[in-house]
C-alpha positions as CSV (number, residue, x, y, z in Angstrom):
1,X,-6.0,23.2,-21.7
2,X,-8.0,21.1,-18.9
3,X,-7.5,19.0,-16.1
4,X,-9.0,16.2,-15.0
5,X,-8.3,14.5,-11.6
6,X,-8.5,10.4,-11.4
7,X,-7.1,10.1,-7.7
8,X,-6.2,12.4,-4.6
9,X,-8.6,15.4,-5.8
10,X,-10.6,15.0,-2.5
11,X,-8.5,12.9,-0.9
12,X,-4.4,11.9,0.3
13,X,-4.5,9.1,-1.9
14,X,-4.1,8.0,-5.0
15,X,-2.5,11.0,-6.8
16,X,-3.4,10.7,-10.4
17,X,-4.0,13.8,-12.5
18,X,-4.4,14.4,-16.6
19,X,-3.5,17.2,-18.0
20,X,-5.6,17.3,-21.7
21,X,-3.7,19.7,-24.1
22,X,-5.7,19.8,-27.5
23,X,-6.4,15.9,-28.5
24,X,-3.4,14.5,-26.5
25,X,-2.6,14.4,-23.1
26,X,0.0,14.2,-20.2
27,X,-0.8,11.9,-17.0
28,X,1.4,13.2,-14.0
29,X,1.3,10.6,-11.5
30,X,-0.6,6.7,-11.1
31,X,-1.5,6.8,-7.4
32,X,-2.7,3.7,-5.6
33,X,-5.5,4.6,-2.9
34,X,-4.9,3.5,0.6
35,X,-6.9,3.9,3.8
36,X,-10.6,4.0,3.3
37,X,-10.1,5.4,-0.1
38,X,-9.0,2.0,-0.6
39,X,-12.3,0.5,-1.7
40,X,-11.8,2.9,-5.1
41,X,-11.4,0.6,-7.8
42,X,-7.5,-0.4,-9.0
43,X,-8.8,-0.3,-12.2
44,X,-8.1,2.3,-14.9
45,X,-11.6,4.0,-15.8
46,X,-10.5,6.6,-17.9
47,X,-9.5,6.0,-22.0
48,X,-5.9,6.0,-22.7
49,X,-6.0,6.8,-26.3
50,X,-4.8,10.7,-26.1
51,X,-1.7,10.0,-23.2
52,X,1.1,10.4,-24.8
53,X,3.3,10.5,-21.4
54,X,3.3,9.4,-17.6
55,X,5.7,12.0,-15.5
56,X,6.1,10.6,-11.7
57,X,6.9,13.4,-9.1
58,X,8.2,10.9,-6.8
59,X,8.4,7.1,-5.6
60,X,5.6,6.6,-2.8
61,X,2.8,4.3,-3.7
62,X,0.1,6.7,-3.7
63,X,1.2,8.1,-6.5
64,X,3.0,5.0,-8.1
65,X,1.0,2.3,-7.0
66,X,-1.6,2.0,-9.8
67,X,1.1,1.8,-12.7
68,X,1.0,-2.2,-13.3
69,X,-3.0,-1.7,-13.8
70,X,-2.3,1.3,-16.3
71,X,0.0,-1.3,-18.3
72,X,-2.8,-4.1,-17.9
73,X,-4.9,-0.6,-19.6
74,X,-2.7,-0.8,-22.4
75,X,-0.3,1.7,-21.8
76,X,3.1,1.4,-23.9
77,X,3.9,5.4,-23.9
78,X,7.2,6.8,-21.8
79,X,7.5,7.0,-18.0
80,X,9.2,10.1,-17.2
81,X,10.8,10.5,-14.1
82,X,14.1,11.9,-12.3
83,X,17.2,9.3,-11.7
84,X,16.7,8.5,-8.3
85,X,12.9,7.9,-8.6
86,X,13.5,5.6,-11.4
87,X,15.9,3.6,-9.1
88,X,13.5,3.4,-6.8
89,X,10.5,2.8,-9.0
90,X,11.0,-1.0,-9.2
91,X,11.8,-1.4,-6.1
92,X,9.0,0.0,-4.6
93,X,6.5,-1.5,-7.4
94,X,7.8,-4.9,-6.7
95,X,7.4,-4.6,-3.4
96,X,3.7,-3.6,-3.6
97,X,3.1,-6.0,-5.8
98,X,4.0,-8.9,-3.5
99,X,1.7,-7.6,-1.2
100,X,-1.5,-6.2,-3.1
101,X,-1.3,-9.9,-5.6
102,X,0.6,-12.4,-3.8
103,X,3.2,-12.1,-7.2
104,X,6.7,-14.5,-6.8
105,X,9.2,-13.3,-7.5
106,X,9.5,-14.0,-11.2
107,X,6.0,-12.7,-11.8
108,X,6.9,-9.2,-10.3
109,X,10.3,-9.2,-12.1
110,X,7.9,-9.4,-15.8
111,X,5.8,-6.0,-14.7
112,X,9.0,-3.8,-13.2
113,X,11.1,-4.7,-16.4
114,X,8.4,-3.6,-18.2
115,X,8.1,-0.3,-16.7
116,X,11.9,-0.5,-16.7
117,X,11.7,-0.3,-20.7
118,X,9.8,2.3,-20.7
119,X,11.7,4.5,-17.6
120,X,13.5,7.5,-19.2
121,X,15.5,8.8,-16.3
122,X,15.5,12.5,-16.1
123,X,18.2,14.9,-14.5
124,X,16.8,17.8,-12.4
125,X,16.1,20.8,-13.9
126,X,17.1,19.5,-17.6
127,X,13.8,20.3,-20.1
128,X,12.7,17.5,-21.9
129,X,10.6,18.0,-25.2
130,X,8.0,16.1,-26.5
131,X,6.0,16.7,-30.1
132,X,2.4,15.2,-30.1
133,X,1.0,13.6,-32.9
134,X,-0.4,16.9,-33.6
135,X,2.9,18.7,-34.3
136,X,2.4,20.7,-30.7
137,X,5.6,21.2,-29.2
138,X,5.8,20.5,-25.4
139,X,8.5,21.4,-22.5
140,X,9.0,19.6,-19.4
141,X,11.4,19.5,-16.9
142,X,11.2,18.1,-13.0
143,X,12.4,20.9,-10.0
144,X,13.6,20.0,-6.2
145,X,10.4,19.3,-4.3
146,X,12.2,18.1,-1.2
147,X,9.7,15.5,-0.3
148,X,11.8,12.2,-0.4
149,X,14.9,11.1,-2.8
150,X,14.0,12.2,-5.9
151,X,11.2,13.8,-5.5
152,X,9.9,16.5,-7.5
153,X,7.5,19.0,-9.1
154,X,6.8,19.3,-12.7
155,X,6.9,22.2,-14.7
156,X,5.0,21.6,-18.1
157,X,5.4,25.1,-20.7
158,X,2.5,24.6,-23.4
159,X,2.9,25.5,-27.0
160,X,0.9,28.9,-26.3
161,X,3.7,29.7,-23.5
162,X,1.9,29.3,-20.4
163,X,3.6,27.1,-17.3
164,X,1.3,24.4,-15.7
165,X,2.9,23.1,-12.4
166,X,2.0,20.0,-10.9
167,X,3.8,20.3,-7.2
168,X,3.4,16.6,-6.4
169,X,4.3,16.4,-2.8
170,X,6.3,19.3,-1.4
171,X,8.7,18.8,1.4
172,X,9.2,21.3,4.3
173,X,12.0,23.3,4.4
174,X,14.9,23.3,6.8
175,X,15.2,19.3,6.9
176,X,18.6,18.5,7.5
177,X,19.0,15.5,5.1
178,X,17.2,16.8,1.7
179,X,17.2,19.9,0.3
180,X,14.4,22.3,0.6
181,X,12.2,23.2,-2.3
182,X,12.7,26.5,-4.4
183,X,9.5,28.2,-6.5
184,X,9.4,28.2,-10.0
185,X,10.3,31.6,-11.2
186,X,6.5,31.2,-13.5
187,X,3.4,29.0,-13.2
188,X,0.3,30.0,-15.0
189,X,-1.7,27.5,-13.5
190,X,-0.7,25.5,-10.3
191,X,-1.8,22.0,-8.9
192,X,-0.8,22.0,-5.5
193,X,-0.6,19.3,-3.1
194,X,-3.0,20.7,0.5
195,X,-2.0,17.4,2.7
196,X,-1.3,19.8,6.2
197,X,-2.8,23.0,4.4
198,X,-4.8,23.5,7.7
199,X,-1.9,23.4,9.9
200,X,1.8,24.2,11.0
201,X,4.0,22.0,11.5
202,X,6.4,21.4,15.5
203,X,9.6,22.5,14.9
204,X,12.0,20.1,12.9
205,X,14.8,22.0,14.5
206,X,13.5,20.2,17.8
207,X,12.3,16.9,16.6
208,X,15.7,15.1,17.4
209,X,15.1,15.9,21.2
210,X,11.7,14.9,20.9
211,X,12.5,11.6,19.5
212,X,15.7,11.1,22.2
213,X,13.2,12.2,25.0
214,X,10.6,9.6,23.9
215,X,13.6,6.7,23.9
216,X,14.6,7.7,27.1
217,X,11.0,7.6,28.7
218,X,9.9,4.6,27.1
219,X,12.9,2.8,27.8
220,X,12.6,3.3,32.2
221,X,10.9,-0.1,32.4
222,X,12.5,-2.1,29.2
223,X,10.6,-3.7,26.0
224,X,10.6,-2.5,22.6
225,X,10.2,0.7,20.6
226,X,8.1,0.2,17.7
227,X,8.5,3.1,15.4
228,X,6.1,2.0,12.4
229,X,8.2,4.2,9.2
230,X,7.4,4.2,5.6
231,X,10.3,2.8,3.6
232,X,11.1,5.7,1.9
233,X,11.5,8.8,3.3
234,X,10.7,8.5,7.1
235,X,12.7,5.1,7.3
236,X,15.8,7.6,6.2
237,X,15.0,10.4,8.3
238,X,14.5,8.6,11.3
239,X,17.7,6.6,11.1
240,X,19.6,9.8,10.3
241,X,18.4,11.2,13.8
242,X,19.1,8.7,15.9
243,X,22.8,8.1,14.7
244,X,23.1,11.9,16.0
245,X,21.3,11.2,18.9
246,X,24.3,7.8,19.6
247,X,27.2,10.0,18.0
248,X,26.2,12.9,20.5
249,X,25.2,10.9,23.4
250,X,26.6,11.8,27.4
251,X,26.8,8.5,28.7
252,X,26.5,10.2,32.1
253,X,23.1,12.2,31.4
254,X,21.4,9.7,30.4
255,X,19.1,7.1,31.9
256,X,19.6,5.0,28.4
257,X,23.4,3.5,27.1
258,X,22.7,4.8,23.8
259,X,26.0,3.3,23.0
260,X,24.8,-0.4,23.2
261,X,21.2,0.3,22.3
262,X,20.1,-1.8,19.0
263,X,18.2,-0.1,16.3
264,X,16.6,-2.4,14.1
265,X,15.5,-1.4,10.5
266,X,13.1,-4.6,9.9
267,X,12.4,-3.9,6.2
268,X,13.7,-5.7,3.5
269,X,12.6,-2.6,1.1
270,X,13.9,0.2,3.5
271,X,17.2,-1.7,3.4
272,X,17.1,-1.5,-0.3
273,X,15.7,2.2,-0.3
274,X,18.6,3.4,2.1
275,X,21.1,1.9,0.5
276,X,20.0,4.0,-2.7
277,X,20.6,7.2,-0.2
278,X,23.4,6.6,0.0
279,X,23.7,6.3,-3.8
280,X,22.7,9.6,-4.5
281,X,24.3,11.6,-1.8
282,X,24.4,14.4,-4.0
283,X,21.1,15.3,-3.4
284,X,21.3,15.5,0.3
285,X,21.4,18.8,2.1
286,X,24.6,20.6,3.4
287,X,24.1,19.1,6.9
288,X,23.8,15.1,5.9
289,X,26.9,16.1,3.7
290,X,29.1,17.5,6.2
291,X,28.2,14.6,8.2
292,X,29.4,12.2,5.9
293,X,32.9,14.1,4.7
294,X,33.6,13.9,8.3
295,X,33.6,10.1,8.6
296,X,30.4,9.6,9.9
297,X,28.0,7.3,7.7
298,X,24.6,8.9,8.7
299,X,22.3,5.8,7.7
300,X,24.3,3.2,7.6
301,X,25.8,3.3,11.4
302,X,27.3,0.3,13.3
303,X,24.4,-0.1,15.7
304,X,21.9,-0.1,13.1
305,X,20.8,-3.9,12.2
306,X,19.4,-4.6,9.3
307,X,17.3,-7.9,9.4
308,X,17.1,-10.0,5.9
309,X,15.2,-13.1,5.9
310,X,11.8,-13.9,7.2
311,X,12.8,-16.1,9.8
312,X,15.5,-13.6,11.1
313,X,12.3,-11.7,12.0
314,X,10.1,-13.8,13.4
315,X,13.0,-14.9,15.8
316,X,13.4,-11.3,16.7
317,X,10.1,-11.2,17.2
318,X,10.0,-14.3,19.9
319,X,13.0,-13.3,21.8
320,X,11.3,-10.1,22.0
321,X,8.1,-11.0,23.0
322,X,10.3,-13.2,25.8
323,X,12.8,-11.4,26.9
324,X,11.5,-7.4,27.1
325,X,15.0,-6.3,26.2
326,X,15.1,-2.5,24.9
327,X,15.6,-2.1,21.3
328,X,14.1,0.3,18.9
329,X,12.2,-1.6,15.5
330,X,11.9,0.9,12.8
331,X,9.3,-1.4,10.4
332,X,7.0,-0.2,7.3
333,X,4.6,0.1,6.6
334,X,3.9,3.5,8.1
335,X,0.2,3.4,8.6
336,X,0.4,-0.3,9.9
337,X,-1.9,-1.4,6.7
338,X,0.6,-4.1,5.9
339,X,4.7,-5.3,6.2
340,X,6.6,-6.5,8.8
341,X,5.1,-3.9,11.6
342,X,2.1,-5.8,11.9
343,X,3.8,-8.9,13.1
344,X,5.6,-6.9,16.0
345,X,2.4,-5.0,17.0
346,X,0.2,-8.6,16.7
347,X,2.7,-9.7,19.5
348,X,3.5,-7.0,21.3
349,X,1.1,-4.7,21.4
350,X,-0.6,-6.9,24.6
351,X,3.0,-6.3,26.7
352,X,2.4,-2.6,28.8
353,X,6.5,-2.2,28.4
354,X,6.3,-1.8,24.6
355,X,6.0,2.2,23.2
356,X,4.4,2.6,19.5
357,X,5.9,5.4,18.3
358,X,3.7,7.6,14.6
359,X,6.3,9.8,13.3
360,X,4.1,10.1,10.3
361,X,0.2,10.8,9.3
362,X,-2.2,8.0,9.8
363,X,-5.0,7.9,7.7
364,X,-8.9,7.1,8.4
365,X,-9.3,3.8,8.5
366,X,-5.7,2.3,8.9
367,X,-4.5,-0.3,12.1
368,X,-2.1,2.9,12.5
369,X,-5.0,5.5,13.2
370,X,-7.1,3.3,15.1
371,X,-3.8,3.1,18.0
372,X,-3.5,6.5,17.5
373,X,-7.4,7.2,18.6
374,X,-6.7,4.9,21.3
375,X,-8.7,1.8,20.7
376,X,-8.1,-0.9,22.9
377,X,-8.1,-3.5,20.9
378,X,-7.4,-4.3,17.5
379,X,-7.9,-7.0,14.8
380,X,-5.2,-8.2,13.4
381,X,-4.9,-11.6,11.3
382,X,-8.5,-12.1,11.8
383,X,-8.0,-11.7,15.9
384,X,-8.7,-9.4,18.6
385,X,-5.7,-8.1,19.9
386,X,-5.4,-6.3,23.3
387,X,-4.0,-2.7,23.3
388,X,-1.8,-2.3,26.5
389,X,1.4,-1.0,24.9
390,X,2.0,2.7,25.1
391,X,1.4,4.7,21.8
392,X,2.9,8.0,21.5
393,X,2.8,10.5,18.1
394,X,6.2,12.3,17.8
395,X,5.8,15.7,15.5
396,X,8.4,17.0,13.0
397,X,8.8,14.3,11.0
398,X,6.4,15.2,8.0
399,X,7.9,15.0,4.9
400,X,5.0,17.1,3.6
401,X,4.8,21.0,3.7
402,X,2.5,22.9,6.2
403,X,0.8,25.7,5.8
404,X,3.3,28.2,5.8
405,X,5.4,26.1,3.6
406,X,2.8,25.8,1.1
407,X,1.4,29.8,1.6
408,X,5.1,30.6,1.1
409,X,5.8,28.2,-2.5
410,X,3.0,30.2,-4.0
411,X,4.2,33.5,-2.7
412,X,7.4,32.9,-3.9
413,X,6.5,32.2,-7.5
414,X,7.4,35.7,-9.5
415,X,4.8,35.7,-12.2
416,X,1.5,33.8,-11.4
417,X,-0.3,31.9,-10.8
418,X,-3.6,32.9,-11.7
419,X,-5.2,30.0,-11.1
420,X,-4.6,27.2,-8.5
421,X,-6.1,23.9,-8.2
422,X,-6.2,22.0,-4.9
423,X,-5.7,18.3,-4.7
424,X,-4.2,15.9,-2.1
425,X,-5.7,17.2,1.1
426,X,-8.8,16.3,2.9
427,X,-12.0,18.3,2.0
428,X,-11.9,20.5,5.2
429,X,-8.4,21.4,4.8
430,X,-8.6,22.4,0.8
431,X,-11.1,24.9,2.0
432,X,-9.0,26.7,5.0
433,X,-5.9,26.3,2.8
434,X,-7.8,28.1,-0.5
435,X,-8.8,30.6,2.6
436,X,-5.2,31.9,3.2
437,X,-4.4,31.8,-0.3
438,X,-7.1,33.9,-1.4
439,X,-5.8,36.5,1.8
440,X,-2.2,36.8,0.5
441,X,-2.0,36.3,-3.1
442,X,-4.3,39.0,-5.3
443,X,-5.7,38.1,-8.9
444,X,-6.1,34.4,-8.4
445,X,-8.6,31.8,-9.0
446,X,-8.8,28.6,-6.2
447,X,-10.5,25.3,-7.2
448,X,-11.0,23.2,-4.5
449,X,-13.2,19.8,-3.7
450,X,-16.8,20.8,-2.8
């Protein structure tokens, strides 16, 4: 058994990882690289011939981005992945598709029914077998990471016995829309995700004042909120806080009407992604539940308005850019490197009375770090843009573990792991992270980027 690493091994992008058993082998994961890892080729440099499989952990595009190039490789084998990640999968492939190559409609519809014929939706926690060429018998199943829908780890037992887990991306715990993640009981050998391995996470418990105290500042003098949000994932959790924030609102101890407030959710794809949330309410935690028996509709709330066609948006954008009105835009993409974000920060970034609000990481070399360094100006469309909004970086909205989350997956596993190899995290951070491992769990070996 071996490992090799095509994406996200010294980076947070473009998670793509082999895992070589005999003459055959198991691809977890098809990452597209974003950022300034986005100069690494699309292409698929590696040989195909021994993967009998593709297992997805979950539905973001660094680690499903690159799939279309590994069909243009040649590969015809089955897509594993759990339901709700292979509802998602198309949707978020056509999607990037459209933006990376330009694609109509029609030519993304040819790729995602392709991947569609080879999706076998998995349940959680259900092991699937697979028999290589070779004879070997092979078990794999997919565990609660609590990342975003759907997402999970991967537990993979080889024909000698021994667990390999690939975490993917592991949630934090205590989120009150998905469920946390729970340890395998076994893992042998462990591939773990070290995004915020070199740090701890605010309080989520908190982040809901955070956000409301943020409106309510930004607000004094009028204009927009601009709250760039990946589709899936932050898109959800954010609209899930601020229908609290309206459902709990004191008209009279507040400087902001939070009844009459508009939050806009400016993404075709969000729209698309929250309405499968709402599909698969089973796997929301105890506290979106309860919210829901009681008659409340968490994402899908009254003053939340969703805007569909392109010129819907750009009219939005003019009367915004006219009248200053206070509204909050939730927009992908996240790190500003494309979607309909850009075309609200291009015209109102220059206005002092808009607020630019990162719920999310920002990575080097991305429209979304450069506000968040405080440049002040930016190129967008091939112009200089003047920076005179306020940009502000709210905490407690990672969907990725810290390092107590992480320190505390590992811990948690009964038997193992004696070896662990670090991927997903920033060069630095592998190091410190393998640092506090090595301190609290005895008889283990740490690979990490050099």
């Amino acid at each position: 058994m071996r490992i090799e690493h095509h994406g996200a091994k010294c980076g947070v992008t473009g998670s793509c990882h082999e895992l070589f058993i005999g003459n055959n082998s198991l691809l977890i994961d098809c990452g597209l690289f974003q950022g300034e890892e986005l100069q690494a080729s699309l292409n698929i440099d590696f040989p195909l011939d021994s993967v009998r499989a593709l297992f997805l952990t979950h539905c973001h595009i660094d680690h499903v981005g690159r799939i279309p190039w590994l069909l243009a490789a040649g590969f015809h084998s089955p897509i594993y992945a759990t339901q709700a990640t292979a509802a998602l999968l198309p949707l978020m492939l056509e999607d990037g598709l459209k933006i990376q190559l330009g694609l109509d409609g029609k030519q993304c519809e040819q790729i995602t029914n392709r991947v569609r014929a080879l999706l076998k939706p998995i349940p959680f926690d259900c092991w699937v077998q697979l028999t290589f060429p070779s004879g070997e018998l092979i078990n794999v199943r997919f565990r609660q990471a609590g990342h975003i829908l759907g997402s999970a780890y991967v537990e993979i037992k080889l024909p000698d016995d021994r667990i390999v887990v690939f975490s993917g991306d592991l949630g934090p715990c205590h989120t009150p829309l998905l469920v946390d993640p729970v340890s395998p009981k076994r893992a042998d050998v462990l591939v773990l995700e070290s995004t915020y391995g070199d740090r701890r996470h605010p309080s989520i418990a908190d982040r809901q004042t955070r956000l409301k105290a943020i409106v309510e500042r930004s607000l004094q003098d009028g204009g927009a909120i601009i709250i760039p949000a990946f589709s899936v994932g932050r898109t959800q959790e954010l609209l899930f806080d601020l229908e609290n924030i309206i459902a709990q609102a004191d008209m009279n101890a507040s400087n902001v009407n939070w009844q009459n407030l508009p939050v806009v959710l400016d993404s075709p794809l969000a729209a698309k992604i929250t309405e499968q949330y709402n599909v698969y309410k089973q796997l929301w935690a105890n506290e979106a539940k309860s919210r829901y028996i009681t008659g409340r509709h968490p994402l899908s709330f009254q003053q939340c308005i969703v805007i569909e066609s392109h010129a819907e948006h750009i009219a939005l954008i003019n009367r915004l850019q006219t009248s200053a009105e206070p509204a909050i835009i939730v927009a992908a993409s996240g790190m500003c490197t494309g979607g309909r974000v850009v075309s609200y920060l291009e015209a109102l970034l220059p206005d002092k009375r808009t607020d630019v609000v990162f719920s999310g990481y920002q990575a080097k070399g991305t429209l979304g770090k450069a506000l968040l360094d405080g440049t002040d100006k930016v190129e967008i469309n091939a112009e200089q843009i003047v920076v005179n909004a306020q940009i502000h970086q709210l905490s407690g909205y990672s969907a990725h573990a810290d390092q107590d989350d992480l320190i505390a997956f590992v811990q948690n596993i009964d038997h193992g792991p004696s070896d662990i190899y670090l991927v997903h995290g920033e060069v630095a951070t592998q190091r410190i992270l393998a640092d506090k491992l090595y301190a609290v769990i005895e008889n283990v070996t740490i690979h990490h980027a050099d």
